[in-house]
N, C-alpha and C positions, 0 to 999 in steps of 0.2 A: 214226137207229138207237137215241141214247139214248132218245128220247119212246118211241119203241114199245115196246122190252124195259120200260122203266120203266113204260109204261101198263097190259103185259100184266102183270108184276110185279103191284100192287099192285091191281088189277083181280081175280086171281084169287086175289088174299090174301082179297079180301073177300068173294067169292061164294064160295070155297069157305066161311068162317064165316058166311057166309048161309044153308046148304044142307047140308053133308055130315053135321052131327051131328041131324039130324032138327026143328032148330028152329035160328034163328038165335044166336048167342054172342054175346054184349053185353059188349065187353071196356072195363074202367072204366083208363082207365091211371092213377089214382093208386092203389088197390088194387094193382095188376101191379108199379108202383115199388117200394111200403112194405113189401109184405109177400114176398119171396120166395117162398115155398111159394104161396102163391096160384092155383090152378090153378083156371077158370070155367069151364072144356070138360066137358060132361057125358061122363060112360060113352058111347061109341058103336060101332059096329061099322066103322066106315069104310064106303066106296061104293069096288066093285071099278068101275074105269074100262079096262081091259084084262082080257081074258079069260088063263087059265094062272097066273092071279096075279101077271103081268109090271107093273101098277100097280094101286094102289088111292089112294084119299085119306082123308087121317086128319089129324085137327086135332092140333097141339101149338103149345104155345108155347117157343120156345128162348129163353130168357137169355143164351147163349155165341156163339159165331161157328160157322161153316159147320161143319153137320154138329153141333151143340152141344159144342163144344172150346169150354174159357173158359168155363164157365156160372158167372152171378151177376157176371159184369165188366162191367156195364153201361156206367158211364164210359169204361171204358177203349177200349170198342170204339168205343164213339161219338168219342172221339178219336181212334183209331186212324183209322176210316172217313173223316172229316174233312179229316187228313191226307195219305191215300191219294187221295181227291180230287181234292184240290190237288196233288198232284204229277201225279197223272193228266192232268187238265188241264192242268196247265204242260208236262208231254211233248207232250202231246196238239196243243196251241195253237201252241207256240213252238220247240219242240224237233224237230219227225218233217218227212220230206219229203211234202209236200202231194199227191206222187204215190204213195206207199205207203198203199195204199186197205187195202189187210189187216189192215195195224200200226192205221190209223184205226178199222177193225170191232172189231176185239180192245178194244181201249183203249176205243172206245165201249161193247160189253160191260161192260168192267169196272165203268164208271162208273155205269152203269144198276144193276148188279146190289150195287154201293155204295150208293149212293142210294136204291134201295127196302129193303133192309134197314135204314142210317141212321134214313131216314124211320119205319119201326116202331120202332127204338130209342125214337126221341124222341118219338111222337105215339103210340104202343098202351102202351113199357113192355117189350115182348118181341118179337122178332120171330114172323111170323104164317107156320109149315110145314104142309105138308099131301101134299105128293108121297112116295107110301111105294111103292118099287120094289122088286119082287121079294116081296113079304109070305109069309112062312112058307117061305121056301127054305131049305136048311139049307146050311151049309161042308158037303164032303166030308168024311170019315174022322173024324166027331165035333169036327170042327176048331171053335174059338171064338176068339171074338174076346179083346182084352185085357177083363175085366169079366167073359165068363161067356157073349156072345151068340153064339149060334148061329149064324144067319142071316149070308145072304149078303153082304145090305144092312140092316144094321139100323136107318139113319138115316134120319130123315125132312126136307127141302129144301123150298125152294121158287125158284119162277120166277129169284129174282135170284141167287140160289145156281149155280141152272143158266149163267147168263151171267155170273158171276163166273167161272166154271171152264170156260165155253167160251172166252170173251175170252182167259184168260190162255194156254191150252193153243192160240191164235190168234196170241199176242203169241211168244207160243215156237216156233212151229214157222215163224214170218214169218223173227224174230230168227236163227235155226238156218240157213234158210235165204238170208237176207241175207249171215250173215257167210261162206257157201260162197261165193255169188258171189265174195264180195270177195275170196277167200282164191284164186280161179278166175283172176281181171283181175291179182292180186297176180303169179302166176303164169306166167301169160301177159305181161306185161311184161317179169317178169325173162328171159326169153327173147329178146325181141325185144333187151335191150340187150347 
């Protein structure tokens, strides 16, 4: 499960900068490091990919974590990521019952979608978005976001983004549902005595 999310990950980090802005991006990552503002993405229009404008793709480079929260923390994330890791793994490996295949999905998730963002941290400089959902939707009743934005979804993701936030919304409703059991057998026992 990690190889695949992590292959499609980074797989479509790069075809889409191969293709969507009308000529390939040639991203220098010592330029992406040194110079913050550095942006090498031409002006483009995106490629609608769903009709209704349900998705389109559109290059950016994030600096910040999911969703660009934390932009220009570069270190921090990469240690962050690092860490998260390693703890993942240590849950993952040594910690979970070998028969909770769900909590294994989840957690594999997370790891993949760690891992290919890390990976752009450290080897582009920025991570590499490009899934823009919903484009030109508006919030109801002139409604905006904090900032000014309109729109319904204003953030642009990618792959590993998407299984960072499936894994975990996997890991929680495993977890939710673990602790009912238990709270169920709790229950049922204090009965029986």
């Amino acid at each position: 499960m990690i190889g695949l999310s992590l292959g499609l990950d980074l797989w479509s980090k790069h075809a889409a900068f191969q293709s969507v802005a009308g000529a390939p991006v040639n991203l220098d990552r010592s330029q992406l490091v040194a110079e913050a503002g550095a942006n090498p993405i031409p002006p483009h229009q995106g490629l609608s990919v769903l009709p209704w404008n349900l998705l389109d793709f559109r290059l950016v480079l994030n600096s910040g974590a999911v969703f660009g929260f934390g932009a220009h923390q570069r270190w921090f994330f990469v240690l962050f990521s690092i860490t998260a890791i390693a703890i993942a793994l240590w849950i993952f490996g040594w910690r979970t019952d070998r028969r909770a295949t769900w909590l294994h999905i989840g957690i594999s998730l997370i790891l993949a979608g760690a891992i290919g963002n890390l990976w752009d941290r450290l080897f582009i400089g920025r991570v590499r978005d490009f899934l823009y959902m919903l484009p030109g939707w508006q919030l109801p009743f002139g409604l905006t976001w904090p900032g000014g934005n309109p729109e319904i979804w204003p953030w642009i993701f990618n792959v590993a983004d998407v299984s960072l936030l499936t894994g975990m919304g996997i890991v929680l409703v495993y977890l939710t549902w673990e602790d009912r059991q238990r709270q169920r057998a709790l229950k049922a026992a204090s009965r029986v005595d």
